[in-house]
C-alpha positions as CSV (number, residue, x, y, z in Angstrom):
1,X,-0.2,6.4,10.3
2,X,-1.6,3.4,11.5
3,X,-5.6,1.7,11.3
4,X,-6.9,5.6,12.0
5,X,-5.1,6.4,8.7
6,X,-4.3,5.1,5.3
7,X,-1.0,4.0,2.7
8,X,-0.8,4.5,-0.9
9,X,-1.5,1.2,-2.8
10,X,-1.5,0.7,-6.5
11,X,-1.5,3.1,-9.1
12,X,-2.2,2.9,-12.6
13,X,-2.7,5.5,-15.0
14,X,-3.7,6.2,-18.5
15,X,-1.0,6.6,-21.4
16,X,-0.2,10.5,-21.0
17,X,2.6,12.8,-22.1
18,X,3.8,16.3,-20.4
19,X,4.7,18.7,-22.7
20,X,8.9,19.3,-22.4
21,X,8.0,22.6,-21.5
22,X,4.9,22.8,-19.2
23,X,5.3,26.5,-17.8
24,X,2.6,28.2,-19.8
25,X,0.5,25.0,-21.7
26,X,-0.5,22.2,-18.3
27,X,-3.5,22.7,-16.7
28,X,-3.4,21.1,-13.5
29,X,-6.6,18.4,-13.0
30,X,-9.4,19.4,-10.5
31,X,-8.7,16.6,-7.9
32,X,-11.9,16.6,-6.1
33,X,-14.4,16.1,-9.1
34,X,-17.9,14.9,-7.8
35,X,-18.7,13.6,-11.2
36,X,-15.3,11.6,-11.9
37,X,-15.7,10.5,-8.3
38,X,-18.8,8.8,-8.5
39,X,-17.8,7.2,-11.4
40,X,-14.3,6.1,-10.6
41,X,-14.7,2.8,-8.5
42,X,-15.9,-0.3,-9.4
43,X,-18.7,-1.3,-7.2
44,X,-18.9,-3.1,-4.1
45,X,-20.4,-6.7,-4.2
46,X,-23.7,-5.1,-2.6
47,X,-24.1,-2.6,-4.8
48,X,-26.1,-0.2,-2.3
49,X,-23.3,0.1,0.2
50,X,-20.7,1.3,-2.6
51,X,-18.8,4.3,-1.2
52,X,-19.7,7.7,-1.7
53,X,-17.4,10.7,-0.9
54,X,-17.5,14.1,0.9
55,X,-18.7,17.1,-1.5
56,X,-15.8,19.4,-3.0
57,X,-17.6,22.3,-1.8
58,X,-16.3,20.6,1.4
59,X,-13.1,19.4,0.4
60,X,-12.2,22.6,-1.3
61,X,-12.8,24.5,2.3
62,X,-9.9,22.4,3.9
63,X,-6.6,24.2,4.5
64,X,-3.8,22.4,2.2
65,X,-1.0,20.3,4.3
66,X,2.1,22.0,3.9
67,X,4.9,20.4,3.1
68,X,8.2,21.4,5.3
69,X,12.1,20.4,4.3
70,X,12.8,17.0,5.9
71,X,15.9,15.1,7.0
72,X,17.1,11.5,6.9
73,X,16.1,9.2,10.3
74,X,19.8,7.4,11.2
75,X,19.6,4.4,13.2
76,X,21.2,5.5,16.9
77,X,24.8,3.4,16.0
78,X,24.8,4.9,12.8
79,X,23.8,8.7,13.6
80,X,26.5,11.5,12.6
81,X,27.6,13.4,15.7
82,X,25.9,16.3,16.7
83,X,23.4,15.5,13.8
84,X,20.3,16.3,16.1
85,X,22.2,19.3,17.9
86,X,22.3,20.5,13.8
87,X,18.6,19.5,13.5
88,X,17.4,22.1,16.1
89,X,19.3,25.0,14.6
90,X,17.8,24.6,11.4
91,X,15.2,27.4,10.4
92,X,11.6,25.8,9.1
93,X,11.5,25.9,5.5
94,X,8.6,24.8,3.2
95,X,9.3,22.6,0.1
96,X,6.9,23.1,-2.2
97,X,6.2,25.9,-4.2
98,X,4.5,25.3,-7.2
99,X,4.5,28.5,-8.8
100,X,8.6,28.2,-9.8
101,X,8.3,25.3,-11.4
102,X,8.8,25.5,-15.2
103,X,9.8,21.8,-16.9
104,X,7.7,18.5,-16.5
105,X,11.6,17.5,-14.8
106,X,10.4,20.6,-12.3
107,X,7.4,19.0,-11.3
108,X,8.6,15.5,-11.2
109,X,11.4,16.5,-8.5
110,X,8.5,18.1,-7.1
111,X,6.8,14.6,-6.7
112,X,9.5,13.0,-5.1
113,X,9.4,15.7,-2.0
114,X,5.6,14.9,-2.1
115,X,6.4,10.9,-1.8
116,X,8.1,11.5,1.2
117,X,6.6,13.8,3.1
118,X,5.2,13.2,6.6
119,X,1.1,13.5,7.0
120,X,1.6,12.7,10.7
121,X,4.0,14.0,13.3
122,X,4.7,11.7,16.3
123,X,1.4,10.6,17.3
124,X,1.7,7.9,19.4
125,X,-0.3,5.5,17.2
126,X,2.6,4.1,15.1
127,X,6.3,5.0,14.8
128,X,7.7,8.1,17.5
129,X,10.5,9.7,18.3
130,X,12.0,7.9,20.5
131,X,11.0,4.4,19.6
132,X,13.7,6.0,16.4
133,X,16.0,6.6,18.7
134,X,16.4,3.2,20.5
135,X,18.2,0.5,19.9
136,X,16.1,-2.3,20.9
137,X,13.2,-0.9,18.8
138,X,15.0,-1.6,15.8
139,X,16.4,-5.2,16.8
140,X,13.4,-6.3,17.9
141,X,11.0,-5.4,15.2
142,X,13.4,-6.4,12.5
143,X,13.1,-2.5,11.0
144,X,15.9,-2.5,7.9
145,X,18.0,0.2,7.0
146,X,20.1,1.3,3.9
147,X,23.6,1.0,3.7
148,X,24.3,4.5,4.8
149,X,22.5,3.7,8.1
150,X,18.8,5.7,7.3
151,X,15.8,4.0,8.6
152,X,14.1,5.2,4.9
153,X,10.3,4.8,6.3
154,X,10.0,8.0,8.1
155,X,11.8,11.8,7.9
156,X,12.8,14.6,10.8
157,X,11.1,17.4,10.7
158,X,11.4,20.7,11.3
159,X,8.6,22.6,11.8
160,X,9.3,25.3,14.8
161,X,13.1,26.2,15.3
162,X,15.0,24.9,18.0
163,X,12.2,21.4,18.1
164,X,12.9,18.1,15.7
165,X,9.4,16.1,15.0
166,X,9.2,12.5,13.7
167,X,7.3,12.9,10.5
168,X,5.5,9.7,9.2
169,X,2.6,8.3,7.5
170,X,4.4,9.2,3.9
171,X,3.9,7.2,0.7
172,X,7.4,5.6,1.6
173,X,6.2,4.2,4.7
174,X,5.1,1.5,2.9
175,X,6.3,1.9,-1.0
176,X,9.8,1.7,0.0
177,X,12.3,-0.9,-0.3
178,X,16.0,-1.8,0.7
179,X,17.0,-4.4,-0.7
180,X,19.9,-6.7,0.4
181,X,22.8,-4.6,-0.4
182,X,21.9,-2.0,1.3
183,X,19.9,0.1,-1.6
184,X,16.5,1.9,-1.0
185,X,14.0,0.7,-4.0
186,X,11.5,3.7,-4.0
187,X,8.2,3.0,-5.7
188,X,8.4,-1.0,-4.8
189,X,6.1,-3.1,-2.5
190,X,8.0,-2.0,0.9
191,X,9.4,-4.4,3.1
192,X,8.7,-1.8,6.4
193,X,7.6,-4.1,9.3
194,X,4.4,-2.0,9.3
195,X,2.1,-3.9,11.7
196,X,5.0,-5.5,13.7
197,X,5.4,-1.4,14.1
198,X,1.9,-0.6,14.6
199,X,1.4,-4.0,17.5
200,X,4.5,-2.5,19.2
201,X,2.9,1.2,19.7
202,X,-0.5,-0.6,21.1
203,X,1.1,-2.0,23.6
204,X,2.6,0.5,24.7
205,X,0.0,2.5,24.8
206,X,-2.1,-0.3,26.9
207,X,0.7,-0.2,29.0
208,X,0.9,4.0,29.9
209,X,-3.5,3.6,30.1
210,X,-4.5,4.2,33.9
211,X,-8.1,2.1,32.5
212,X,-7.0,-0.9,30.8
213,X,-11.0,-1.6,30.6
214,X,-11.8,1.8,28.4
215,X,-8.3,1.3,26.8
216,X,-9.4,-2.0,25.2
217,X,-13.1,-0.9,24.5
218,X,-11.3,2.1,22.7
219,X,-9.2,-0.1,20.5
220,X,-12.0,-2.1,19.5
221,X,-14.3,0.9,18.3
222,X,-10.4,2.2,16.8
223,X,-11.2,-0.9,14.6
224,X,-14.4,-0.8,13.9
225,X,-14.7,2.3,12.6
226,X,-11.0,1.7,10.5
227,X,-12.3,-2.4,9.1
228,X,-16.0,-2.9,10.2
229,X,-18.4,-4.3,7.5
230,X,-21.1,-3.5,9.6
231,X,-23.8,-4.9,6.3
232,X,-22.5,-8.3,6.3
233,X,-23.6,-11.3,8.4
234,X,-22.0,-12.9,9.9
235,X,-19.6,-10.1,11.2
236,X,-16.3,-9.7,9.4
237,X,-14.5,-8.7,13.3
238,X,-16.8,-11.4,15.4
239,X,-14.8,-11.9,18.2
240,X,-12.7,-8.9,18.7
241,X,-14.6,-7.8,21.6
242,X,-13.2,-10.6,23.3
243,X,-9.7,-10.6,22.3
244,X,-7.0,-9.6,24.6
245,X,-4.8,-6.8,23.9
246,X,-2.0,-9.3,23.5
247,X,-4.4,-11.5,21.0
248,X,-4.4,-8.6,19.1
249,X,-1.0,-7.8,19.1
250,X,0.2,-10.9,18.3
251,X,-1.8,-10.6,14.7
252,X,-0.8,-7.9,13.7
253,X,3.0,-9.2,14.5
254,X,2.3,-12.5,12.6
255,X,1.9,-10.1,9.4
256,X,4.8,-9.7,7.8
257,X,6.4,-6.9,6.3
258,X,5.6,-6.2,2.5
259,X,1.5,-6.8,4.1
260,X,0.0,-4.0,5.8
261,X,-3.4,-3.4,7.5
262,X,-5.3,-0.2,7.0
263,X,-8.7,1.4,6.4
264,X,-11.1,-0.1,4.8
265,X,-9.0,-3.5,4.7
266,X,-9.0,-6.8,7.4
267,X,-7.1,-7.9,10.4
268,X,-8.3,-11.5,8.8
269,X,-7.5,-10.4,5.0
270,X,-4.6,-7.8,5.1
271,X,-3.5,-7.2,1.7
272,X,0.0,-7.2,0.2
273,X,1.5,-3.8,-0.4
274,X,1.6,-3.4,-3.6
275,X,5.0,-2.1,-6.1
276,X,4.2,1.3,-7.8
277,X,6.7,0.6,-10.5
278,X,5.1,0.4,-14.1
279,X,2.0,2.1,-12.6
280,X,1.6,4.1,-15.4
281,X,0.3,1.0,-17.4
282,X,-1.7,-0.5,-15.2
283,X,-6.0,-0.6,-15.7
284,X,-7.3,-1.0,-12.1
285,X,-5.8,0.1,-8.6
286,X,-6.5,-2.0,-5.7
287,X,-5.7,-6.0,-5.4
288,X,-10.3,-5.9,-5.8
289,X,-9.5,-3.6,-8.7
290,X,-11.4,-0.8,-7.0
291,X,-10.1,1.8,-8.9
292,X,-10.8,2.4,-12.5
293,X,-7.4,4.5,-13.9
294,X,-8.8,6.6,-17.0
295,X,-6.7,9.4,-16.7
296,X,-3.8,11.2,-14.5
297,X,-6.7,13.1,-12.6
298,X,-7.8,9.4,-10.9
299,X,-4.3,8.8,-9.8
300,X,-4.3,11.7,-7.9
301,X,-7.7,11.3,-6.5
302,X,-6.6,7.9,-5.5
303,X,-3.5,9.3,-4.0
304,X,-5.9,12.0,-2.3
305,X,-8.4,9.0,-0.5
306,X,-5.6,7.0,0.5
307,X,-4.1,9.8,2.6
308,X,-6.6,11.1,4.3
309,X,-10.0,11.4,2.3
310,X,-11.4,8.0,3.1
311,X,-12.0,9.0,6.1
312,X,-14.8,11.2,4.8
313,X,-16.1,8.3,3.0
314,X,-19.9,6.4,3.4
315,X,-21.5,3.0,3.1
316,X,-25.3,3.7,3.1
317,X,-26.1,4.0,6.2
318,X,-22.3,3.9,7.8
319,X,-19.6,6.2,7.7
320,X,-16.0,6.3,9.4
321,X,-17.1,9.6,10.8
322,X,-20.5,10.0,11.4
323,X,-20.6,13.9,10.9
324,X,-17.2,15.7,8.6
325,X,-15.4,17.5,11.2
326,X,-15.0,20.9,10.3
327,X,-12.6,21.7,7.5
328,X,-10.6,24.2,9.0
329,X,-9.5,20.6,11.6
330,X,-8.5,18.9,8.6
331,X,-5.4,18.9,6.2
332,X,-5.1,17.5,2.5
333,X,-3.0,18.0,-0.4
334,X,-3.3,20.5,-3.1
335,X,-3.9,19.6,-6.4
336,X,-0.7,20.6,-7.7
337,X,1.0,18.5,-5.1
338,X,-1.1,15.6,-6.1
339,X,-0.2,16.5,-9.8
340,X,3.9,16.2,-9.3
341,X,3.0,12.7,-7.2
342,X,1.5,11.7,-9.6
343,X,4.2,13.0,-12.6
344,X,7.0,11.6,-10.5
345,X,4.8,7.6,-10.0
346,X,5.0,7.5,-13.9
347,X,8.8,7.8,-13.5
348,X,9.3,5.1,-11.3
349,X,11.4,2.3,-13.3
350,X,12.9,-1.0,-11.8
351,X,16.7,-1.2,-11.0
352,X,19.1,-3.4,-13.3
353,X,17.8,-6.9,-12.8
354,X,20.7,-9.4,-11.7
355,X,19.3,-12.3,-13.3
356,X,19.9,-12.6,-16.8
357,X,17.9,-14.3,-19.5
358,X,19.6,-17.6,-19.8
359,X,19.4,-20.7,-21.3
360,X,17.6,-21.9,-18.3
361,X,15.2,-19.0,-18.5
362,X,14.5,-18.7,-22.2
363,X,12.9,-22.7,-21.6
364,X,11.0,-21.2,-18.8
365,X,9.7,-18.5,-21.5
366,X,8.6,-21.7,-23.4
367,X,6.8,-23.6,-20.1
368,X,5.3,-20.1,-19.7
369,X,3.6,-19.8,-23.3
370,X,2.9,-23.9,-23.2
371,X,1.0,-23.5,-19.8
372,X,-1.6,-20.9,-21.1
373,X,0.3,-18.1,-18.7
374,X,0.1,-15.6,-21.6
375,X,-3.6,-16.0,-21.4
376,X,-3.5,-13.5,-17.9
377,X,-0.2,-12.4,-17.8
378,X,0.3,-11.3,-21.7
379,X,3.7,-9.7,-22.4
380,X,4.9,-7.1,-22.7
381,X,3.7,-5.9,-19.8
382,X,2.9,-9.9,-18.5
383,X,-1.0,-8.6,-17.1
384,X,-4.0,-8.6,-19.6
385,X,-4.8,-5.5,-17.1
386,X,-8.6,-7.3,-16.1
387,X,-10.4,-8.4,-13.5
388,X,-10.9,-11.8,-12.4
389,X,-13.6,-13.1,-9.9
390,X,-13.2,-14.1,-6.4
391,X,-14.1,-17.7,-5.9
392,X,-17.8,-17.5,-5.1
393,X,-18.5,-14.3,-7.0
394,X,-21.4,-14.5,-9.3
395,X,-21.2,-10.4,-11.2
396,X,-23.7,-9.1,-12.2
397,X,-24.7,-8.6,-15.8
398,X,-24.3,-4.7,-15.8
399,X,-20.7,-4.9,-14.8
400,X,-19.6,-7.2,-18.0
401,X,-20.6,-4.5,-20.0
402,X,-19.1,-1.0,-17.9
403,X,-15.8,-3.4,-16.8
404,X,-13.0,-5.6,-18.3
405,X,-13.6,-8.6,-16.9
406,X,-11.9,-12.5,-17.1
407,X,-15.1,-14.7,-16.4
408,X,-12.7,-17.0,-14.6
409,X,-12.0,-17.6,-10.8
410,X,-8.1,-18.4,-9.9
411,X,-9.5,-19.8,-6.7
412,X,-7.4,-17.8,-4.4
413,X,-9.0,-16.7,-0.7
414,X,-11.7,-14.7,-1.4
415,X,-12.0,-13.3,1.8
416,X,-10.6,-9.5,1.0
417,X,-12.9,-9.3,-2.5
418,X,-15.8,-10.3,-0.5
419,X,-15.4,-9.5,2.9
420,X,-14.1,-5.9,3.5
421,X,-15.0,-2.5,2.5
422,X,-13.2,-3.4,-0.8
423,X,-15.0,-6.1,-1.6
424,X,-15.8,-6.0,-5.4
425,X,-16.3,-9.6,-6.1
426,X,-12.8,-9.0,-8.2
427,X,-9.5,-9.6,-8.3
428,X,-7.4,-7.8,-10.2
429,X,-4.5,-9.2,-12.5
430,X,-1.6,-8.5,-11.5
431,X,1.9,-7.9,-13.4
432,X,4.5,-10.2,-13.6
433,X,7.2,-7.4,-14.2
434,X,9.7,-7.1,-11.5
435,X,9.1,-10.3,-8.9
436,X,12.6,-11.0,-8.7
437,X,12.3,-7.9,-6.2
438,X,9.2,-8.3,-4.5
439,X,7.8,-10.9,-2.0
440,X,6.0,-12.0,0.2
441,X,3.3,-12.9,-2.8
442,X,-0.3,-13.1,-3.4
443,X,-2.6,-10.4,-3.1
444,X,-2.6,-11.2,0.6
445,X,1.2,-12.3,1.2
446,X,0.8,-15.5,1.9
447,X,4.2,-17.3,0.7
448,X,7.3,-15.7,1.1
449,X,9.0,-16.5,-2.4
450,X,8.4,-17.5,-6.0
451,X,9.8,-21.3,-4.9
452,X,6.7,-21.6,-2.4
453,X,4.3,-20.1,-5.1
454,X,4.4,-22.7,-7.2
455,X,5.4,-25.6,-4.5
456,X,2.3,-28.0,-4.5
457,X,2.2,-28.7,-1.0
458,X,1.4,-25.0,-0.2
459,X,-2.2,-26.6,-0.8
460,X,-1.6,-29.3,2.7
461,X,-3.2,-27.7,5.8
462,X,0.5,-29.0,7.2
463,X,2.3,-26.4,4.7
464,X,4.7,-24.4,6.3
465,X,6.1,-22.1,4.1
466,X,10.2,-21.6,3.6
467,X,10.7,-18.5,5.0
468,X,8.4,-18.8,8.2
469,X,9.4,-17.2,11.4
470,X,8.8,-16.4,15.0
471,X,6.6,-13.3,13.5
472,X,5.0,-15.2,10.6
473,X,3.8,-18.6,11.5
474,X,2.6,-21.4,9.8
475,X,-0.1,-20.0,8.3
476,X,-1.7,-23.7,6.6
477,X,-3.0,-24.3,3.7
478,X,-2.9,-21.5,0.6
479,X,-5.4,-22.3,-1.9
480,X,-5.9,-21.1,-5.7
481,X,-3.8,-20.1,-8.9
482,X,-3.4,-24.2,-9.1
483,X,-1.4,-23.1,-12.8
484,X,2.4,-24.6,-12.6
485,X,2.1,-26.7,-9.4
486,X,1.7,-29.5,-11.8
487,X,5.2,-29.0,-12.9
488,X,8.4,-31.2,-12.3
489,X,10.8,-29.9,-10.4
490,X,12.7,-29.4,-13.3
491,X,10.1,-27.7,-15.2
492,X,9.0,-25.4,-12.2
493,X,12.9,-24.5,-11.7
494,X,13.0,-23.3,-15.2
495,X,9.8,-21.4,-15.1
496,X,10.9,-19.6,-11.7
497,X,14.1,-18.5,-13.3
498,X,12.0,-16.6,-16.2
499,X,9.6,-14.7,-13.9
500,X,13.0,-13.8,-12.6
501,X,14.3,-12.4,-15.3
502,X,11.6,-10.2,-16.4
C-alpha cells in the first residue's frame, strides 16, 4: 500500500454503547449509505469539486476481502528456526466469521483481526517479501521492531498451502507504534518509516525497468492520479515532470516516519499520521477536518474510503479512475468487518504514562490556563473538537451555520487545507491527550518533539530542528501556533512537562 492506495487516519466517533449482550439486539450499520455519504464531509474550499462517491448499487456488487489467519514478520537475526518451513505447512484458514460472534467483547476481538489484516499481498509497490527477509533492508531504512524481534507493520500470509505471502497495506502499517522498550502501541500515530519504505521500492523498480523513459512517465501519471489537484492554478505537482527518479526519492526519504504520503494528500504537504487513541471522542476526522463523525456508521465509512473506496471517488470533472472497474476486480470489506473495526478503535486506551503530575507539571497546568490554552484545547479531553481556518481562508457563510467552527487562524502552513484534495479551508483541533508518546508534531510533522514545538527559533529560516537527520533535513522555518514561544525557558520547561503528563 503505497500512493496507488490509502492508510487509515483519524477517527472520531459519536458517544455510543453496545449492548453486553449483542447476539440477538445490534443491527449492523449499512456502510455504503448514498445519503449519509453525501452528507458526511465537510466541503472542499471550491465547493464544486467536493468529492462524490461510487453508488452502493455499485459497491454492494463487489466481492468482500476475506480475511485469512496471519503470522508475525521476524526480522532475519531474530526468526525462530524452521519458522518459514512451519509457515508452508500450514492449511489456509479464514478469520472472520461473523455469524459466531455473540458479546460486544466478540466483536471487538473481531476488530483487532480486522486492524491487522493485509489488503495487499507483495506487490512490488511498497514492502515485499524479501526486502522482509534482508538484512540491509531493515538497517538501512531505520524499520523498528518490538522486543520480541516482529517487524509489527506487516503479517505472513497464508493463503494457498505449501506458499507464504507478505500481507500489507493494514491499518497497522501506519497506526502502529513501538516504543523505546521494545512495546508495540496499537492505535497510536505509527512510527513505520512509510515513505523511506515506499522511495526504496521505486527505485528498485526503476532499476529492474528495461525503459527508464516510460518507467518515469509511469510514475509521474502514478502521482497524478494518487495527489493531482488538477482545478487549481498554479499546479499543486509543477515540476514533477522534470524531476529525476532520484529527486523523487530523495523526498519521499526526507519524510520521516510518524508522516506518510497517500491519496488524496501532497508530496509538498504530507500529513502527520495521526493516533487513533481517544477516537471515540473526537468531532472531525482528517487534520482538514473532512470528516464529520455523527455516528459509528461514519467511522466505518471512513475506514471503508481509506482502504480502498477513494479510489472510486470524483472531483467534477476528475476522478482517480476515469471509468469504476468492474466490481467483480475489486475487493472491500463487509459491513460487519467494518462494524468490529470500528467496536475495537473505541477500545483503544493509552498505556501507563511515565511522567507523573509533579510539582513541576501542576505549574505548567497553571501557564496552560494563564496562556488562554484552554480556549482550544479544553480539558478534559484538552480539544474544543472545532475547526479552525487555514491562514488565508475566508469560509463561507453557509458553513458557520452546518459546522463548528473557531473563526481564528493559528497561522500554521496552509498548504494541505488549501492545496490538496483535502483542502477544506480548515484545520482541525487537535487533542492534547497522549503527546508524551507521539512525535514528530504538527499536522504536517514538522518538529520532532514538544522542546522544538514551542522553541522560538523554529520561526528562523536557519532553524534546524533537534532531532534532524541524514533522512530529515533541515527543513527551515515552521510558522504558526505562535502561543508559548513567548515563554522563558523556565516557564516553557514547566509547560512541556504538563502536556507530558496528560
Amino acid at each position: 500500500m503505497v500512493l496507488a492506495a490509502v492508510t487509515l487516519t483519524t477517527f472520531v466517533a459519536a458517544h455510543w454503547t453496545a449492548p453486553a449482550d449483542i447476539s440477538s439486539s445490534f443491527v449492523v450499520p449499512k456502510t455504503w449509505d448514498d445519503d449519509a455519504l453525501r452528507t458526511m464531509e465537510v466541503p472542499l474550499v471550491n465547493h464544486k469539486v467536493s468529492p462524490t462517491f461510487a453508488p452502493s448499487i455499485y459497491y454492494y456488487r463487489i466481492p468482500v476481502r476475506p480475511i485469512y489467519r496471519s503470522f508475525p514478520v521476524y526480522r532475519p537475526d531474530r526468526e525462530p528456526p524452521g519458522y518459514m518451513e512451519w509457515l508452508r505447512k500450514q492449511e489456509p484458514q479464514l478469520d472472520f466469521d461473523s455469524s459466531r460472534f455473540k458479546t460486544q467483547e466478540d466483536w471487538q476481538r473481531a476488530g483487532a483481526i480486522v486492524f491487522d489484516a493485509p489488503v495487499d499481498y507483495d506487490t512490488g509497490l511498497f514492502m515485499t517479501l524479501s526486502n522482509v527477509r534482508e538484512m540491509n533492508w531493515y538497517t538501512k531504512l531505520q524499520v523498528p521492531i518490538t522486543k520480541d524481534g516482529v517487524m509489527p507493520f506487516a503479517r505472513y500470509v497464508v493463503r494457498r498451502k505449501g506458499k507464504v505471502e507478505l500481507g500489507e497495506g493494514s491499518c497497522a502499517t501506519c497506526h502502529l507504534r513501538v516504543m523505546p522498550d521494545g512495546t508495540s502501541l496499537v492505535g497510536a500515530q505509527g512510527n513505520m518509516p512509510y515513505d523511506r519504505v515506499a522511495a526504496y521500492a521505486l527505485l528498485a523498480r526503476g532499476a529492474e525497468a528495461r525503459d527508464k523513459r516510460a518507467f518515469l512517465a509511469q510514475v509521474e501519471q502514478e502521482r497524478r492520479l494518487a495527489l493531482g489537484v488538477p482545478w487549481l492554478q498554479p499546479d499543486p505537482l509543477a515540476g514533477l515532470e522534470k524531476m529525476s527518479l532520484e529527486t523523487l526519492a530523495s523526498m519521499h526519504e526526507a519524510i520521516p516516519p510518524g508522516v506518510a504520503v497517500r491519496v488524496n494528500t501532497s508530496l509538498y504537504y504530507p500529513p502527520q499520521v495521526p493516533d487513533l487513541i481517544g477516537i471515540k471522542d473526537r468531532s472531525y476526522l482528517n487534520h482538514t477536518g473532512l470528516i464529520r463523525q455523527r455516528s459509528i456508521g461514519d467511522l466505518m465509512r471512513y475506514a471503508a474510503l481509506v482502504q480502498g473506496g477513494v479510489r472510486y471517488e470524483r472531483f467534477g470533472d476528475f476522478a482517480i479512475l476515469p471509468t469504476l472497474p468492474s466490481p467483480t476486480t475489486q475487493l472491500r470489506y463487509s459491513d460487519a468487518q467494518l462494524y468490529a473495526l470500528a467496536l475495537f478503535l473505541y477500545t483503544l486506551t493509552p498505556p501507563a504514562n511515565p511522567n507523573s503530575f509533579d510539582a513541576l507539571a501542576a505549574r505548567g497546568q497553571q501557564i496552560f490556563r494563564r496562556e488562554g490554552c484552554e480556549g482550544c484545547h479544553t480539558s478534559p479531553l484538552y480539544t474544543n473538537n472545532k475547526l479552525t481556518l487555514a491562514e488565508g481562508f475566508q469560509p463561507p457563510m453557509e458553513d458557520a451555520r452546518r459546522f463548528d467552527i473557531l473563526p481564528v487562524s493559528a497561522g500554521t502552513d496552509p498548504g494541505l487545507a488549501l492545496r490538496t484534495r483535502e483542502g477544506t479551508g480548515y484545520y482541525k483541533v487537535p487533542s492534547l491527550r497522549g503527546v508524551w508518546y507521539r512525535g514528530p508534531f504538527g499536522h504536517d510533522g514538522s518538529v520532532p518533539t514538544l522542546d522544538d514545538w514551542f522553541d522560538p527559533r523554529r520561526l528562523r529560516e536557519d532553524y534546524v530542528p533537534a532531532g534532524s537527520s541524514d533522512f530529515q533535513p533541515n527543513r527551515g522555518a515552521v510558522p504558526g501556533h505562535l502561543f508559548g514561544l513567548g515563554l522563558s525557558s523556565r516557564d516553557r520547561a514547566a509547560l512541556i512537562a504538563f502536556l507530558k503528563a496528560l
